[in-house]
N, C-alpha and C positions, 0 to 999 in steps of 0.2 A: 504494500500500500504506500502509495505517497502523498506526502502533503503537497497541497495547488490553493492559487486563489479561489473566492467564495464569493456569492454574489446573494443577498437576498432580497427580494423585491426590488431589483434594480440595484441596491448599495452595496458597496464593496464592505468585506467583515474584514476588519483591522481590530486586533489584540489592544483590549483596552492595557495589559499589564505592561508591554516590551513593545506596543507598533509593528509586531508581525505581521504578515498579511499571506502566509501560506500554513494550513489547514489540514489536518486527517480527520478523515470521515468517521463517524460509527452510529451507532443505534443503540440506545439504550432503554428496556423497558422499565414503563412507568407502572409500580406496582399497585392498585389497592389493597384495602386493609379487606374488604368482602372477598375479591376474588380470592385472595390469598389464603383465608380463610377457610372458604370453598374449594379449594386445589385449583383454580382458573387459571393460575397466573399466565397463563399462555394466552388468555383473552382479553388480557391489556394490550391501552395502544405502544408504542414505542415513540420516545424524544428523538429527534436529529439532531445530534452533537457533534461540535466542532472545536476541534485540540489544537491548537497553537505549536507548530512543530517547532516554535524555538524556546521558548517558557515552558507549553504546557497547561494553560490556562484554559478551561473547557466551556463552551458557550452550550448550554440548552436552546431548543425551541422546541415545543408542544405543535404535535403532529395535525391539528387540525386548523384551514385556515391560512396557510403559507404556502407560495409557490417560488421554487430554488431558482435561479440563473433566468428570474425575468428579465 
């Protein structure tokens, strides 16, 4: 995997900690306390997170409602 610039809704993602501006991708699920409960956990949505490959500094965004490299 490599880090690359990030564009969302038009703006470019720049590392509030260091002024990075290249990124690794991942997916991280967002748990509830029910599903988890229930054994669901596979029926959560998943966050789009973005790692700052020179810090390391991790941006969440919540999966609904966002579109990547408008």
């Amino acid at each position: 995997m490599s880090a690359k610039p990030v564009s969302i809704k038009g703006i470019d993602l720049v590392c509030p900690v260091c002024g990075g501006k290249d990124f690794y991708q991942r997916q991280t699920l967002l748990n509830t306390a029910g599903a988890t409960f229930l054994g669901f956990d596979w029926a959560n949505a998943n966050a789009d997170n973005y790692v700052c490959s020179h810090c390391f500094y991790m941006f969440w965004f919540h999966p609904e409602n966002h579109n990547f490299n408008d």
